[in-house]
N, C-alpha and C positions, 0 to 999 in steps of 0.2 A: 085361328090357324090350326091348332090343334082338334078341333072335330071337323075343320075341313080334314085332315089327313088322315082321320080312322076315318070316317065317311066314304073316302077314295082312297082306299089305301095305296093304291095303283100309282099316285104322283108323291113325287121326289122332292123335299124340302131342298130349295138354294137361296145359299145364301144372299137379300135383298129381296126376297122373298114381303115379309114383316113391313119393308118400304112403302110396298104396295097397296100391302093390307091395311097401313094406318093412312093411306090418304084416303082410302074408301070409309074409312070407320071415323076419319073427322069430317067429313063431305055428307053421308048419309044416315051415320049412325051405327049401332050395332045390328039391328032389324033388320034395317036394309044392305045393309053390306055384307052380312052374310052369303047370302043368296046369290048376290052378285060375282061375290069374290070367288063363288064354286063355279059357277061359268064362266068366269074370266081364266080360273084354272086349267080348264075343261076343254075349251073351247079358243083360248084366244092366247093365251101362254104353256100352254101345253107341253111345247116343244123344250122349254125351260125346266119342265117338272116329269124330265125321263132318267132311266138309271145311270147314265153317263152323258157328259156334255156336248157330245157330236154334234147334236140339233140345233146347240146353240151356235156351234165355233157357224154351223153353216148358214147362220141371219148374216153376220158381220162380213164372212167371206164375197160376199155380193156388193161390200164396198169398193176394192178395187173395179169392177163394170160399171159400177156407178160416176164414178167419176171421172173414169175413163170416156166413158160415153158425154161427157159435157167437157173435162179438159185434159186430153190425151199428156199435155206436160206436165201437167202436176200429177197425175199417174204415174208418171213416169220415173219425176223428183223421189216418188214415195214406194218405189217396187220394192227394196229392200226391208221394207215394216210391214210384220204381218198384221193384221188389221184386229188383234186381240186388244187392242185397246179402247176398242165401240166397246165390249163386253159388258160393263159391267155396268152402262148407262142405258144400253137397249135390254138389257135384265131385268131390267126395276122400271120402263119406261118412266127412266131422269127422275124419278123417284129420291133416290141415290144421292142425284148430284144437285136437284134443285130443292132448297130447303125452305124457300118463302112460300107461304097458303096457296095467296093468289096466282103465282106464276104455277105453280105443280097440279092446281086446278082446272086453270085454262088449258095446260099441254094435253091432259088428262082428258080434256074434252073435244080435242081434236083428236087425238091419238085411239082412242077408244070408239070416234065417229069411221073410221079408218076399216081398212085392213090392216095385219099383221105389218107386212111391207114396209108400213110407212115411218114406221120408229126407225129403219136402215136409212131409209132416206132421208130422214132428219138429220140423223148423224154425216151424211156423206152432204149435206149442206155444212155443216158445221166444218169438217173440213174444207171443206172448197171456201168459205167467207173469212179463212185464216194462212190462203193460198202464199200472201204476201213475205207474212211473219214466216212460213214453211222455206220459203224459196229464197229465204237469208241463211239457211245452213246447206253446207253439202249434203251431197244426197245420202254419205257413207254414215256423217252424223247422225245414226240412227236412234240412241239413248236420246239425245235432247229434241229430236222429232217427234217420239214415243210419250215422252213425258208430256211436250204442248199438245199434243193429239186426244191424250187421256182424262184432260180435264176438260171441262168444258168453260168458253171464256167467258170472263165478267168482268163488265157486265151484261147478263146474256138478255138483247131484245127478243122476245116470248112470239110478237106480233108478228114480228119481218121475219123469224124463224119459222113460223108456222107460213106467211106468204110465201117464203123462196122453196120451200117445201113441196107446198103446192105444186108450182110452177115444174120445179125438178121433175115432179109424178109425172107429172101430166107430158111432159118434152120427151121423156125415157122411161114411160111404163116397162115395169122387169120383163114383159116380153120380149122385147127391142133390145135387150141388154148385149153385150158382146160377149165373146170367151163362151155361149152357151150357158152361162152360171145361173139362168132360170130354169133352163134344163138340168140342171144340178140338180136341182131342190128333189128333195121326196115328195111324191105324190100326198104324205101324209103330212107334210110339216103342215105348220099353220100358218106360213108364208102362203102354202097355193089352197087350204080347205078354208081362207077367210075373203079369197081373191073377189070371187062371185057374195056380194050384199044380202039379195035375197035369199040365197040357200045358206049361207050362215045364219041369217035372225032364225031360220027354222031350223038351226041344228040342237041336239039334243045334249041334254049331260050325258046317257048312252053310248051317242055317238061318239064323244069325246074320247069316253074310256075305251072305244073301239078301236078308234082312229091312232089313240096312245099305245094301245098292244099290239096293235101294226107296225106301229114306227119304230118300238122299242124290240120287235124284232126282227125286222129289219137290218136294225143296224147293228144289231146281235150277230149275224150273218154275215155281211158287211165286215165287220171288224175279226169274225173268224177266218174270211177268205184271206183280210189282209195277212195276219200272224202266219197261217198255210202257208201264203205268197211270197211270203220274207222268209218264212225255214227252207220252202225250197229252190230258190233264188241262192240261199247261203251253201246247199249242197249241190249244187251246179256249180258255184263257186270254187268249194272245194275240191272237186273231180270236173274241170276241166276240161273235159272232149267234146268231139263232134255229138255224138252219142246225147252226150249230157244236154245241150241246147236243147236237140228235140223232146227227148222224156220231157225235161222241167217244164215244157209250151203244151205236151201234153196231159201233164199231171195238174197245171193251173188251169190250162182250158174244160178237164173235167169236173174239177172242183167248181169252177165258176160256176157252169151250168145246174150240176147239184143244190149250190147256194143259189142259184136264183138272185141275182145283180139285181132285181126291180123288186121282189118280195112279194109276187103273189105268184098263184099258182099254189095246187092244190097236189101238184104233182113233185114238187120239191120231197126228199128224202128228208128225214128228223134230222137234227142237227148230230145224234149218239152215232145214227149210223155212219153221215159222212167221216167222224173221226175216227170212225173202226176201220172202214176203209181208206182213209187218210194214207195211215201208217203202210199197209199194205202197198198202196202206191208208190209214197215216198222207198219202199224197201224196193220194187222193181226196178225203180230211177238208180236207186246207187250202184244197182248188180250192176246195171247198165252201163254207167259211167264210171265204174272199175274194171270190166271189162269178163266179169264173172258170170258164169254158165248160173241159168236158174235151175 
C-alpha cells in the first residue's frame, strides 16, 4: 500500500482500503498483487481514492432507484434512511464485512468480472432479500432500520447473492433507472468509465490518474458553487426584497455558468478569479437589496 501511494501520489488512502489489499495479497501473492492492486486503484476504485468522499456518497445514492425500480413499497418503507449505510461494504467490495477465504474470493470474482455498478447492486439485492424483516418496523423507526441495513445478514448465501444480482442487472440496467440518478453520475466516476468492457481492459494507469484529476476537480467546483449558493441564498435572506430575488438568481446563474456544472470546457475562468469576482457580485446583490445607490 505504501509504494502504491508514493507511486500515485495523486490517490487518497480510506479507510478499508488494507481489506482489499490483503485479499489480493492472500489470493496472488505479493508479485502479483502488486500490479494488480495499482489498477484496481486506478482504474476500478478510483472514485474511493479522491480528496473528499463525494464520489463515493454518489455509488450508494443509486440505491434508492434501484429498488425503486423493482419494489416502489419498500422504497417507500425506506425514504426516511439515507442510504450511507451501503458505505462502507461497497468501499471495501465486502472485503470488510465478509471474513471467511472462500466466500470473499468468490464475490471477488464476480465483482471484479463486473463493472463498477454491480457492487450497488449487490447491496440493493441485499436490501430487497431482508424486505420482510424491514416491513416489521415503522417506517419513522429509522435507527433500527439503519442498524439491520448496515450489516450484512448471516448467514449470508454467496451463490444466490451473486444469481439475484445478476438478474437485478440485467431487469434494471442504470440506464433505465428512475429519478435520472444515472444521469447523475459524473462523466468520470468509475460507475460510467467501467460501464463499456472493452474500453476499460484497454484503459491505462494514465488514464486513471487523468480521469482522477477530472473528477477531483470537478467536484472542487461543484462544492465551491454549492458554499457560493448557500452564502447567497443566506443574504437574500437577509434583505428581503423584490430586488433581492432577482440579484441572488442572477449572481447564482453567473457563477454556475463560470464553474462550469459538467467540468469541461476549456473556457471556464480559474477557480482565483471566480472568487475575486465572487465578492464583487455578492457586494452588488446587497446595495441592491438595501436599496443603496452604487
Amino acid at each position: 500500500i505504501t509504494g502504491l501511494l508514493r507511486l500515485h501520489p495523486c490517490l487518497h488512502y480510506f479507510q478499508g482500503f488494507h481489506d482489499i489489499a490483503q485479499v489480493l495479497l492472500l489470493v496472488l501473492g505479493a508479485d502479483q498483487a502488486a500490479p494488480l492492486l495499482a489498477r484496481l486503484s486506478l482504474l476500478r476504485i478510483r472514485d474511493y481514492m479522491l480528496p473528499t468522499f463525494s464520489a463515493s456518497e454518489s455509488h450508494v445514492q443509486l440505491l434508492p432507484a434501484i429498488v425503486y425500480a423493482t419494489d416502489p413499497k419498500l422504497c417507500q418503507h425506506l425514504a426516511r434512511l439515507r442510504p450511507y449505510f451501503a458505505i462502507a461494504a461497497t468501499l471495501t467490495l465486502y472485503a470488510h464485512d465478509i471474513e471467511e477465504y472462500g466466500g470473499i474470493s468468490r464475490l471477488f470474482d464476480f465483482l471484479l468480472a463486473h463493472e463498477a455498478v454491480i457492487s450497488v447492486y449487490m447491496y440493493a439485492t441485499i436490501i430487497m432479500t431482508r424486505k420482510n424483516e424491514l416491513l416489521e418496523y415503522e417506517a419513522d423507526d429509522e435507527d433500527m432500520m439503519y442498524a439491520i441495513l448496515s450489516k450484512l445478514p448471516k448467514p449470508l448465501d454467496i451463490e444466490a447473492l451473486i444469481t439475484r444480482t445478476t438478474m437485478l442487472f440485467a431487469q434494471h440496467p442504470p440506464e433505465t433507472l428512475p429519478f435520472n440518478a444515472w444521469r447523475k453520475v459524473s462523466n468520470y466516476s468509475v460507475l460510467k468509465t467501467t460501464r463499456d468492457p472493452d474500453a476499460f481492459s484497454k484503459q491505462t494507469l494514465e488514464e486513471g490518474e487523468h480521469l482522477h484529476a477530472k473528477h477531483a476537480a470537478q467536484i472542487k467546483r461543484q462544492e465551491t458553487l454549492q458554499r457560493l449558493t448557500a452564502h447567497s441564498r443566506l443574504l437574500a435572506y437577509r434583505y428581503r426584497k423584490p430586488a433581492g430575488a432577482f440579484t441572488v438568481a442572477i449572481v447564482i446563474g453567473v457563477l454556475s455558468l463560470w464553474l462550469g456544472r459538467n467540468g469541461n470546457g476549456s473556457s471556464v475562468p480559474s477557480l482565483a478569479m471566480v472568487l475575486e469576482a465572487k465578492d464583487k457580485l455578492l457586494w452588488v446583490a446587497t446595495k441592491a437589496w438595501t436599496g443603496l445607490r452604487l
